[in-house]
C-alpha positions as CSV (number, residue, x, y, z in Angstrom):
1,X,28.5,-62.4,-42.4
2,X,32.0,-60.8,-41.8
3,X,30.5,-57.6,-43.4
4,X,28.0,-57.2,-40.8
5,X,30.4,-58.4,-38.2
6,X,32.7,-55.5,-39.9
7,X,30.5,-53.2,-39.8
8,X,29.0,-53.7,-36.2
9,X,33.1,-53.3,-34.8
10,X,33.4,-50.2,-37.0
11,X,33.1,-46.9,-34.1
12,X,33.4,-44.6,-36.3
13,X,31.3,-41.5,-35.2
14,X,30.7,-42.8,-31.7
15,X,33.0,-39.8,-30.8
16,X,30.3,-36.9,-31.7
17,X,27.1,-39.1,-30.9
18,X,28.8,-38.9,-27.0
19,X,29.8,-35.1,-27.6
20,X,25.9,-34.3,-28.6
21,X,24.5,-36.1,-25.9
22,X,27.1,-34.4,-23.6
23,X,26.4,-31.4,-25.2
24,X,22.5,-31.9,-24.7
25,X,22.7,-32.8,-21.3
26,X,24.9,-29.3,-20.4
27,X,22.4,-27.7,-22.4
28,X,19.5,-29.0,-20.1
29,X,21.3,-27.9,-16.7
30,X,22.5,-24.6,-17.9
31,X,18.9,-23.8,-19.2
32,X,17.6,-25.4,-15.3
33,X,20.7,-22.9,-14.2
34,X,18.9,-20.0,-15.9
35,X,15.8,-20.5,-14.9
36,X,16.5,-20.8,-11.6
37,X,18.6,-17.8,-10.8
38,X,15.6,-16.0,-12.9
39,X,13.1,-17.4,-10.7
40,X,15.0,-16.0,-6.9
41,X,15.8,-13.3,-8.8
42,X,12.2,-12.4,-9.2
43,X,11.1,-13.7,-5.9
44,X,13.8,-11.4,-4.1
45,X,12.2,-8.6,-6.3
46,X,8.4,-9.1,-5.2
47,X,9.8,-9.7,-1.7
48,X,11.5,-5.9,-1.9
49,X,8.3,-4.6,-3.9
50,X,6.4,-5.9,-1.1
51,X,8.3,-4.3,1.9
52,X,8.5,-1.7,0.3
53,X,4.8,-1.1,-0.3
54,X,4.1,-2.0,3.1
55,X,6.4,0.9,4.4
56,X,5.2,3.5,1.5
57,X,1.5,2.9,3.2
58,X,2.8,3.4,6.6
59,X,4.2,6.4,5.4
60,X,1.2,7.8,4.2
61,X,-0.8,7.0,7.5
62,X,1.6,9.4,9.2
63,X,1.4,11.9,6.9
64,X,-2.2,11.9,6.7
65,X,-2.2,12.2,10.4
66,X,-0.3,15.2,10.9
67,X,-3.1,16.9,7.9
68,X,-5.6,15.5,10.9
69,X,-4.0,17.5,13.7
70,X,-4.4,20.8,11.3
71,X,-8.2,19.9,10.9
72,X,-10.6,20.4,13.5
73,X,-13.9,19.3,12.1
74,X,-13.2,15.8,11.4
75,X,-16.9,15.6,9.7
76,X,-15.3,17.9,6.9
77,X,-13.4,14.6,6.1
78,X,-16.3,12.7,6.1
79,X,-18.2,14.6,4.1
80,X,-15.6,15.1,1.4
81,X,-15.3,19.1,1.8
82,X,-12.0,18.7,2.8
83,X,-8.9,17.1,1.5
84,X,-5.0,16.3,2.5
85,X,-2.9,18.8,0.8
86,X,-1.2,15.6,-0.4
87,X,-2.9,15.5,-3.9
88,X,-2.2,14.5,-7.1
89,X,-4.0,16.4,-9.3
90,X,-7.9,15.7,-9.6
91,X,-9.2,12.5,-7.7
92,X,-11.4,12.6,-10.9
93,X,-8.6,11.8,-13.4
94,X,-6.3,8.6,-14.0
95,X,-3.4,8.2,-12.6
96,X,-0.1,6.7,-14.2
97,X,1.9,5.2,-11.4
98,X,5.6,4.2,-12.1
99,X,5.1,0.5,-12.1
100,X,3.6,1.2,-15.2
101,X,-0.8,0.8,-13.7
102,X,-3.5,3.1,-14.2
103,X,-5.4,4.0,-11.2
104,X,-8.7,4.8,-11.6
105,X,-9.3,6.6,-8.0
106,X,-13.1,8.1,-8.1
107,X,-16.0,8.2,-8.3
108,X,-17.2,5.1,-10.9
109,X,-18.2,1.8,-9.6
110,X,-15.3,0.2,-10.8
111,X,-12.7,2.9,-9.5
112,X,-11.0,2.0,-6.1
113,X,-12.9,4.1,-4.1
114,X,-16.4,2.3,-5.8
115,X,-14.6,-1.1,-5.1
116,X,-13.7,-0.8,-2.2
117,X,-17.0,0.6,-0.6
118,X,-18.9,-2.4,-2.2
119,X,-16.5,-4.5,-0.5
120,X,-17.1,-2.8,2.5
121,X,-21.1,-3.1,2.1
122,X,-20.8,-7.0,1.6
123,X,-19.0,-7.7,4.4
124,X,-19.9,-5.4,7.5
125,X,-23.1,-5.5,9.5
126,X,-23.4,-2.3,10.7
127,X,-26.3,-1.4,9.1
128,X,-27.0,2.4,9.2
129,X,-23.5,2.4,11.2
130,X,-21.8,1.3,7.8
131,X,-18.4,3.2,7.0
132,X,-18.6,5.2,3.8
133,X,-15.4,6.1,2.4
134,X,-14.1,9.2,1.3
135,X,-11.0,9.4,-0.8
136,X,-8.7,11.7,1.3
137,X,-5.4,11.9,-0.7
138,X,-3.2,10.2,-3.0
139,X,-0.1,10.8,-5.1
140,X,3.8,9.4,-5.9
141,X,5.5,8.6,-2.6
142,X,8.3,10.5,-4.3
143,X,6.4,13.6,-3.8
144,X,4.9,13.2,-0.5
145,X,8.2,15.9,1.2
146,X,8.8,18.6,-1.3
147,X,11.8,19.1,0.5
148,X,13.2,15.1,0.8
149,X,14.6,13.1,-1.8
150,X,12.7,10.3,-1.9
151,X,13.6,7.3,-4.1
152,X,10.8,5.3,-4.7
153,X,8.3,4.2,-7.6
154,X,5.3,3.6,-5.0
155,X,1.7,5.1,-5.5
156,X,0.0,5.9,-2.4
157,X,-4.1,6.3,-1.7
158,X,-5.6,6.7,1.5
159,X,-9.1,7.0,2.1
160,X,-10.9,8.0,5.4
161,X,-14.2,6.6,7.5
162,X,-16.5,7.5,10.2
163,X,-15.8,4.7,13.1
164,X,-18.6,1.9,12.5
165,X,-18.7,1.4,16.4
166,X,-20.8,4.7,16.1
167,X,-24.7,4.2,16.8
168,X,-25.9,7.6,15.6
169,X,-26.9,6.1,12.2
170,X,-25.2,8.5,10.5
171,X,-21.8,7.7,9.0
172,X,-20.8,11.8,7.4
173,X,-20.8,12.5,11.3
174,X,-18.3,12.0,14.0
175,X,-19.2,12.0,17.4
176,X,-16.7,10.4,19.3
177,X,-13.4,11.5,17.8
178,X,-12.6,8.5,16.0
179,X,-11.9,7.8,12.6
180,X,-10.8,5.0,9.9
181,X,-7.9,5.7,8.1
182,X,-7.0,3.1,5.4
183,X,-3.9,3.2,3.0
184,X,-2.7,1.3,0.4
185,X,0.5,1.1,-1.9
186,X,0.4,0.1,-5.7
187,X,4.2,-0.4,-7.0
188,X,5.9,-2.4,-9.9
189,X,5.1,-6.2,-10.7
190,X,1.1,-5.5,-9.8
191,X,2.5,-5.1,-5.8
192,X,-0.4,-3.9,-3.6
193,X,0.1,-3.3,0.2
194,X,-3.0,-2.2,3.0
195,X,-2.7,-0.9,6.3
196,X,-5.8,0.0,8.0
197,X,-5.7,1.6,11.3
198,X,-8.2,3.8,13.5
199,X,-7.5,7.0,14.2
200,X,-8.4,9.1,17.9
201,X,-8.3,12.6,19.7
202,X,-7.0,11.6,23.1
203,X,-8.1,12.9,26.5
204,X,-4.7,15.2,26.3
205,X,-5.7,16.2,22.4
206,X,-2.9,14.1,20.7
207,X,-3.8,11.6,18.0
208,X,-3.7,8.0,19.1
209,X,-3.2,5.2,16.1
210,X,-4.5,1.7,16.4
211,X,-4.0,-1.1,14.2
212,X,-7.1,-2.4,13.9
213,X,-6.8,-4.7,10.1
214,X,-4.2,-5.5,7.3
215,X,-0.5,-4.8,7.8
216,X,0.5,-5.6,4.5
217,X,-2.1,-8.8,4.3
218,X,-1.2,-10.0,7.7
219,X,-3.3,-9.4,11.2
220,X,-1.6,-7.8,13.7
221,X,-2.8,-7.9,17.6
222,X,-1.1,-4.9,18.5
223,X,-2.4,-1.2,19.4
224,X,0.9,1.7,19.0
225,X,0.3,4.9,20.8
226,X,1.2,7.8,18.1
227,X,2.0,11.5,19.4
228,X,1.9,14.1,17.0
229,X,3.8,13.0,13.5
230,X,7.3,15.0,12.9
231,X,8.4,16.3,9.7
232,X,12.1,14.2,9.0
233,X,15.1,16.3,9.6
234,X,13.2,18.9,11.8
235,X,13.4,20.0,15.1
236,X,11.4,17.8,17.3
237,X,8.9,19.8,18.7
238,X,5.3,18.5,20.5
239,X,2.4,19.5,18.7
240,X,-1.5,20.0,20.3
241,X,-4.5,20.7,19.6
242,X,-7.5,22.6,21.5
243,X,-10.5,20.4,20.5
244,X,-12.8,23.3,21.9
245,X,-11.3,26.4,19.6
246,X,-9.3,23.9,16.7
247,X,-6.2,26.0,17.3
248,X,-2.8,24.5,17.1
249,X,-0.2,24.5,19.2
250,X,3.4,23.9,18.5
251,X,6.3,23.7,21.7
């Protein structure tokens, strides 16, 4: 009896069965530490991925529109004839984007353009009317101004469409100056940003822009009147076009 009463006073090694479970329990809130800051650290990432995809597709909408103003058959677009001098390479090939994707742009079912027109084809009711879209151009926002630095690791594709509010049954033709211009963004971490918008020749010849779907996934009610798009760090100058004779001029 006063061994087991000896032994149950003994403490001996109640020192390091408190430092373990101290050391345990530090362990659990530095690993809950760690994965935390990991966590914000990624959400703060996405959250810059995704602004800046939703400003690399704006981008290419404005490009895109000042190849517009140097077009003046619009149903060249819409036929495919004629691209954006924005281009990389063949729309045929893959393309190896920064964040590490492969795009697969045209012309197979499963390639964007293919996707996205059977999207298109299961939701609108057009009928004849229906948009078909044509790729249009595509490339590294990096190389979008020869002449600018631009550092970025976004891929940019933008594809054009007859306007669906048409009724001549026949969407390779234009017929009241207005066009669909979609763009999206593909960066790092799978990010993908959209901006539709339609696109108009103005009573006064200038290009009008009109948001008219996605804004980076969100719906916007707003309508943004566009003159003609300036080349950054040039001289601001007001650019026209004669619908009747296509030529260009530059004040």
């Amino acid at each position: 009896m006063k061994k087991t009463c000896g032994r149950l006073a003994n403490q001996q090694g109640t020192a390091l069965i408190i430092a373990l479970m101290a050391m345990m329990l530090l362990t659990a809130l530095g690993t809950v530490v760690v994965m935390v800051t990991t966590t914000e650290t990624r959400i703060a990432n996405n959250h810059s991925n995704a602004q800046e995809a939703l400003y690399a597709a704006d981008a290419a909408v404005e490009r895109i529109m000042q190849d517009l103003l140097m077009i003046p058959r619009w149903n060249d677009i819409l036929t495919g004839s004629v691209k954006s001098t924005f281009a990389d390479g063949v729309m045929t090939s893959s393309k190896q984007t920064f964040g590490g994707a492969v795009l697969r742009l045209c012309c197979a079912t499963d390639s964007l353009t293919g996707l996205l027109q059977t999207t298109t084809d299961a939701q609108a009711t057009w009928g004849a009317n229906n948009p078909r879209w044509e790729l249009f151009a595509w490339g590294n926002l990096l190389d979008m101004l020869p002449e600018a630095n631009i550092d970025s690791s976004m891929y940019v594709v933008a594809w054009i469409a007859d306007d669906p509010a048409e009724i001549d049954g026949n969407p390779q033709s234009d017929t009241n100056g207005t066009l669909m211009l979609r763009s999206e963004a593909f960066g790092p971490s799978n990010t993908r940003k959209v901006i539709e918008v339609t696109v108009a020749r103005t009573a006064s010849t200038e290009i009008e822009r009109g948001q008219i779907a996605q804004r980076g996934q969100e719906e916007l009610n707003q309508r943004a009147r566009k003159a003609a798009v300036q080349t950054p760090g040039s001289t601001l100058t007001n650019m026209r076009m004669n619908t009747a004779t296509g030529s260009l001029a530059v004040q």
